[in-house]
N, C-alpha and C positions, 0 to 999 in steps of 0.2 A: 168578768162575772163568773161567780163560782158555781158551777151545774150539781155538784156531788160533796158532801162531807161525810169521812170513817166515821160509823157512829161504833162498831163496832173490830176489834184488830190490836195492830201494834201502834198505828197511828192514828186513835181517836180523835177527834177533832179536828184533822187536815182535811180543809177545802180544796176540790181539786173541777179545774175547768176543765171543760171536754173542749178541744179546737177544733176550726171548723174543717180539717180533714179526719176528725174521728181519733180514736185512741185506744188500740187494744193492750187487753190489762194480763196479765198471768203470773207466773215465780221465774219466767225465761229473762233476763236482761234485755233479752232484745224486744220485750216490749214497751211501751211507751211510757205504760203505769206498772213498775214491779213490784208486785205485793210480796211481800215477805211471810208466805204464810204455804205452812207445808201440805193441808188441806186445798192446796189451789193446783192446778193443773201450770204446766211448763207454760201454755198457751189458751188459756181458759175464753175470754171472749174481748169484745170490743162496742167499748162506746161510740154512735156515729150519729150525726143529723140526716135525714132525708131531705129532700127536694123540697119541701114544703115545709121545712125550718123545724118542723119535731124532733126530738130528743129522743134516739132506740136503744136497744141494748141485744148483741146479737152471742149466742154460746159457740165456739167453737167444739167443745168436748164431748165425747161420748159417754165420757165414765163418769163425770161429776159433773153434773150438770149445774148449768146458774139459775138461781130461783128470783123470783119477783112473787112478793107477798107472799113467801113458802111454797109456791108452787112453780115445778121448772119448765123453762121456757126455752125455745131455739130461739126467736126470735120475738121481740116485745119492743111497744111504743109506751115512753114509760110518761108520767103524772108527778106532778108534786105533790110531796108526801109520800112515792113509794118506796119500799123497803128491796134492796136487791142485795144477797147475799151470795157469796164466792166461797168455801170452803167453812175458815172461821171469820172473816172478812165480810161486815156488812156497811152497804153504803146507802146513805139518804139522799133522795131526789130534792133538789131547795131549786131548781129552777130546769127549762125544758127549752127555754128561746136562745136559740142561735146569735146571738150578739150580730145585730144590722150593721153593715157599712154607714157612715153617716153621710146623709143625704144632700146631694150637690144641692149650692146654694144657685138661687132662681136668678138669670141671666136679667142686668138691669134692662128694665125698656130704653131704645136705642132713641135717642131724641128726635121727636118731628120733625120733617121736613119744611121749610118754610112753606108755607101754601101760595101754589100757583091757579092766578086766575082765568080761565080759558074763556071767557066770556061767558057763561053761564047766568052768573049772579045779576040781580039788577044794579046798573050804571049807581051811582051816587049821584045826588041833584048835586049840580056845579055851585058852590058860594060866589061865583063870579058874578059878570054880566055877561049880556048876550054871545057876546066872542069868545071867551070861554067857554059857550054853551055849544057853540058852532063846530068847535075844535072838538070837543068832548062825542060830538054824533061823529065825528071822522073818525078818530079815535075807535070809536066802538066799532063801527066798519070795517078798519082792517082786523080789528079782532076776531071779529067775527069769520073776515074771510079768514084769517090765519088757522084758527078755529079749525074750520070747513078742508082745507088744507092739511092739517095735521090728521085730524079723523081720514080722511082716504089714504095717505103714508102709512097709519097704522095698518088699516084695514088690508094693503097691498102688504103689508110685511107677514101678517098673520095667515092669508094665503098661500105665501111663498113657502112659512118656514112651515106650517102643518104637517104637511108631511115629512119633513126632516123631523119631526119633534117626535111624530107617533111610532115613528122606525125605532129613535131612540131610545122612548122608553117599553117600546117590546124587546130591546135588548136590556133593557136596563131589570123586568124583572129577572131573568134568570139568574144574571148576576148577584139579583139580592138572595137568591137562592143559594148561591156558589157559599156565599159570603156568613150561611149561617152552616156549612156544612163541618162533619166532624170524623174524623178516622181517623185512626195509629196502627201500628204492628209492634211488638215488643218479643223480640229473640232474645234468649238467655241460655248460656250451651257453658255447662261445668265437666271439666275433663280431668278423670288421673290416670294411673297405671292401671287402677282396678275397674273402672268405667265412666261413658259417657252419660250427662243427667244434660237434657231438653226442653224448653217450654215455650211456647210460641202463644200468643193474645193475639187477637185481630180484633179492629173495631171496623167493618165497610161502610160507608157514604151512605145507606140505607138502612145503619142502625141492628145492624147484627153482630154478634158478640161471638165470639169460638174461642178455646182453649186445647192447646194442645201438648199432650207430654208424652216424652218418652225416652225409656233409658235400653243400653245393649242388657241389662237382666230380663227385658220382653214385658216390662211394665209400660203399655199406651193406654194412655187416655183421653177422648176428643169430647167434646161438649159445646152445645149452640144455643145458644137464647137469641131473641130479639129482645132490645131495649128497649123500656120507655124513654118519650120526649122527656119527660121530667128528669128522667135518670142522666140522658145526656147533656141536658142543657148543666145542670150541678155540675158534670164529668167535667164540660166544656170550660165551667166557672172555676171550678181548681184546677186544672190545666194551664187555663192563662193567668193567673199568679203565682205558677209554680218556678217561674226564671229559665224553664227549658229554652223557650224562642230565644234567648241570650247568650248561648254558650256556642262559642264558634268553633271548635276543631273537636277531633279525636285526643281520645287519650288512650292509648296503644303502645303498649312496652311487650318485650321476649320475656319471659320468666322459665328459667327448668324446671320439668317436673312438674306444671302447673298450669292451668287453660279455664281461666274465667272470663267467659265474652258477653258482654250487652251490647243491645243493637235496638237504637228505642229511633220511631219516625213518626213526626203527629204530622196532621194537617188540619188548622184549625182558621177557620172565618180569613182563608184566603194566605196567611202562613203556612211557612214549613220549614221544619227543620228535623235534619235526622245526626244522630250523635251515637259513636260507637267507642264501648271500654272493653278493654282488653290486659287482662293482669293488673290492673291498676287501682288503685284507690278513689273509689265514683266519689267524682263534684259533687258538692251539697244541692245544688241545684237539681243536678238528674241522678242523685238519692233520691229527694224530695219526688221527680216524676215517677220515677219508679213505683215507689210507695202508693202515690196515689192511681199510679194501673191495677195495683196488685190488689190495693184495697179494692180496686172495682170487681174485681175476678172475686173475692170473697162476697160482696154483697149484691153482686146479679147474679154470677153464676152457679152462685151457692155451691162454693171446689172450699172443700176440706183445707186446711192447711197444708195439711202433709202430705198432698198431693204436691204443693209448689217447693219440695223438698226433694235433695238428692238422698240417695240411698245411704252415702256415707252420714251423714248430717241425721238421717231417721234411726240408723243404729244407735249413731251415740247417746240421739234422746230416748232410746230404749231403753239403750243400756245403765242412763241416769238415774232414767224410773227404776229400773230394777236395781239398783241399788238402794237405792229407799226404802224399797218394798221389800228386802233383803234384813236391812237394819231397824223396820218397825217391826216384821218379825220374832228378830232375834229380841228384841223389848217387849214381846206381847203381854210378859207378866208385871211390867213395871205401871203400867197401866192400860185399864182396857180399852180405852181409842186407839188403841197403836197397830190393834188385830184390823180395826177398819182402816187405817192407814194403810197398811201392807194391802189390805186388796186392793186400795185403791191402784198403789201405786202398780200393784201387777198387772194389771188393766190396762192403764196410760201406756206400761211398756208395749204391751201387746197393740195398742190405739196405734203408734207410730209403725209399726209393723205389720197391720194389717193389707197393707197396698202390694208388698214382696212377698213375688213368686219366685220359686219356690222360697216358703216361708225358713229363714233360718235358725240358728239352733237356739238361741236366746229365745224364741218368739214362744217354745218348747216347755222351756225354762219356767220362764213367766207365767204361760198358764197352768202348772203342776203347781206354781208357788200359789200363783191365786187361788185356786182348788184345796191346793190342803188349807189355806189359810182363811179362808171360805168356810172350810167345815169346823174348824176352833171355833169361828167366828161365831156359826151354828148352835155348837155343843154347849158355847158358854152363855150363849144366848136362853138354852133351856134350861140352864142349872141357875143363873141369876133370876128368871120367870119363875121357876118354881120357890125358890125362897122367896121374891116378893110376895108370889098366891098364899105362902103359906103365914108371913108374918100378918097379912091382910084377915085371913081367917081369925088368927091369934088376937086381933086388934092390937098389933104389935106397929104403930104405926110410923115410927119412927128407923123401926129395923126395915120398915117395907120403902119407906123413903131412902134408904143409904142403895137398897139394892136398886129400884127403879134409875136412881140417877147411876148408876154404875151400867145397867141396860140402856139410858141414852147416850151413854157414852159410847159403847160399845156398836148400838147400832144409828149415827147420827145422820143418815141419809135419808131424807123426806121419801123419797120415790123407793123407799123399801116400805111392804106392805106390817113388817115387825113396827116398826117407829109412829104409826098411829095406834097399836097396841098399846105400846111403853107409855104415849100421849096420855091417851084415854086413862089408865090406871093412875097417872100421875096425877092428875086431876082428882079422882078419885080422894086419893089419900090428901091431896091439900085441905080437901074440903073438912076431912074427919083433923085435921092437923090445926086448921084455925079457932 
């Protein structure tokens, strides 16, 4: 079942499922849906189901926000029919329900037992004669003692076991307690020459959640939520068809030079298994667990991305962004979206670097670039406003039309207060245009 079709992009027309472990989208490979679209962020947001089988849509980004029906949103339960847009990438909601497991078929009934008669019922009149009838009252006598015999056996057994039965099942609820219970811990420790990067998940039997990070640059960060029942029952349900409980040893090799370690331990409705990587290439199966811890730390703990990121790994997406934002720049005159491109992408850079202390020299860099390019952005913005106002006076309506669309170019960010201006005028002159 298809949840989402590009109505707008490079791939109009593709339907695209959301599965049921969620799907985050950005320009990064390493997401799940990679837009090809240079107005998107490295890591912009993620499609996911809740507990209760709705369809969400959550924003990772600070600096471009994801909008639903034009206006932007961290977090949204989305509707068929709505419109959610990503940079230049917009996508239509054509369905919201979570594709059901299909439903165990219903156990046949086990066949009757033949029916025994304890004497109860009335005799049948004999077809015989007398003798037969003679026979048939004896008959019913020992029945009746046997009867009478079998009712005190039971009754002697039901006394005996009672209390063996009530011990049992006062031990037997806790167990069913044991049996619904749910924890893990999940270590992750990346090491170079230049530093150590740390992150530690706890889930406790009582449903409390903590995150913990920390690297030798004196970046910690600790966080605690309690979960909902709902949230962990889902957690518990992608858990166990993740193939974790299946994977029997370590995978543990020496590498120089290099210190990637996982160390993931669930315990789930009375399993356990714990599985550690070490320089090695993680199993699809405890990829897949991984994934779904991490996805939990993003949608309870509400932890940024780049926080679950080493410092080497944040540089480089700085450094990415700033190059972007370097080379729409150096374009600004080839067309005016490029000046908004460049902030953005100044932005982003500074986004992944905002966590490092002390801040380094790129972080510098990037917001002198955003700033100047911030103020173009500015200046051009009142020199294209002022020849629309003016071709408007002139009832020049056609020269007011060339410049407005040149000012939505220019400024294409809903959540800047300039872009309901440009709106409003635009309107305007359609109306004198038709």
């Amino acid at each position: 079942m298809s949840h989402l079709i590009i109505e707008q992009g490079k791939e109009v027309g593709r339907e695209i499922t959301v599965p049921p472990s969620g799907m985050k989208f950005g320009r990064s490979p390493a997401n799940d849906l990679v837009l090809d679209d240079e107005a998107v962020m490295l890591f912009q947001g993620r499609f996911f189901f809740k507990s209760d089988g709705t369809l969400w849509v959550t924003d990772f980004s600070a600096a471009e926000k994801t909008t639903v029906g034009g206006e932007p949103i961290d977090e949204y339960a989305l509707s068929v029919g709505e419109l959610v847009e990503v940079g230049a990438t917009a996508f239509r909601i054509i369905a919201t329900n979570q594709e059901a497991e299909p439903a165990a078929k219903p156990a046949a009934p086990e066949p009757a037992d033949d029916e025994i008669d304890l004497g109860f019922k009335p005799a049948s009149k004999p077809k015989g004669g007398g003798g037969k009838a003679e026979r048939t009252k004896k008959q019913s006598l020992i029945h009746r003692v046997l009867q009478v015999l079998i009712v005190m056996l039971v009754l002697l057994v039901i006394a005996v076991a009672a209390p063996e039965l009530m011990k049992l099942n006062s031990k037997a609820a806790p167990a069913e307690e044991q049996q619904k219970s749910l924890s893990f811990t999940y270590e992750c420790v990346r090491g170079s020459y230049k530093n150590i990067f740390r992150y530690y998940l706890e889930l406790t039997p009582d449903g409390m959640a903590s995150v913990q990070i920390d690297d030798l640059r004196n970046r910690h960060i600790e966080k605690f939520v309690e979960v909902s029942p709902e949230a962990l029952e889902t957690l518990s349900r992608r858990l166990a068809g993740s193939g974790f409980f299946d994977i029997e040893r370590d995978y543990v090799i020496d590498a120089p030079n290099a210190y990637e370690y996982y160390d993931v331990a669930i315990y789930r409705n009375g399993r356990f298994n714990q599985v550690r990587v070490l320089n090695k290439e993680r199993p699809k199966d405890f990829d897949h667990t991984v994934t779904i811890l991490e996805d939990f730390v993003f949608s309870e703990l509400d932890v940024p991305f780049t926080l679950l990121e080493d410092e080497e790994t944040l540089m480089r997406l700085a450094a990415e962004a700033y190059k972007l934002g370097e080379a729409r720049f150096t374009e600004r005159d080839v067309r005016p979206g490029n000046l908004a491109q460049a902030v953005k992408h100044y932005k982003e850079s500074m986004v992944y670097l905002e966590t490092l202390e002390p801040k380094p020299e790129l972080y510098t860099r990037a917001k002198q670039g955003m700033e100047q390019a911030a103020a173009e952005q500015d200046g051009r913005y009142k020199d294209y406003k002022f020849n629309a106002d003016r071709a408007m006076r002139l009832g020049d309506w056609r020269e007011a039309e060339k410049q407005l669309r040149m000012l939505a170019e220019l400024i294409p960010d809903r959540n800047d207060e300039r872009y309901e201006t440009i709106s409003s005028k635009q309107l305007e002159v359609e109306e004198h245009l038709r």
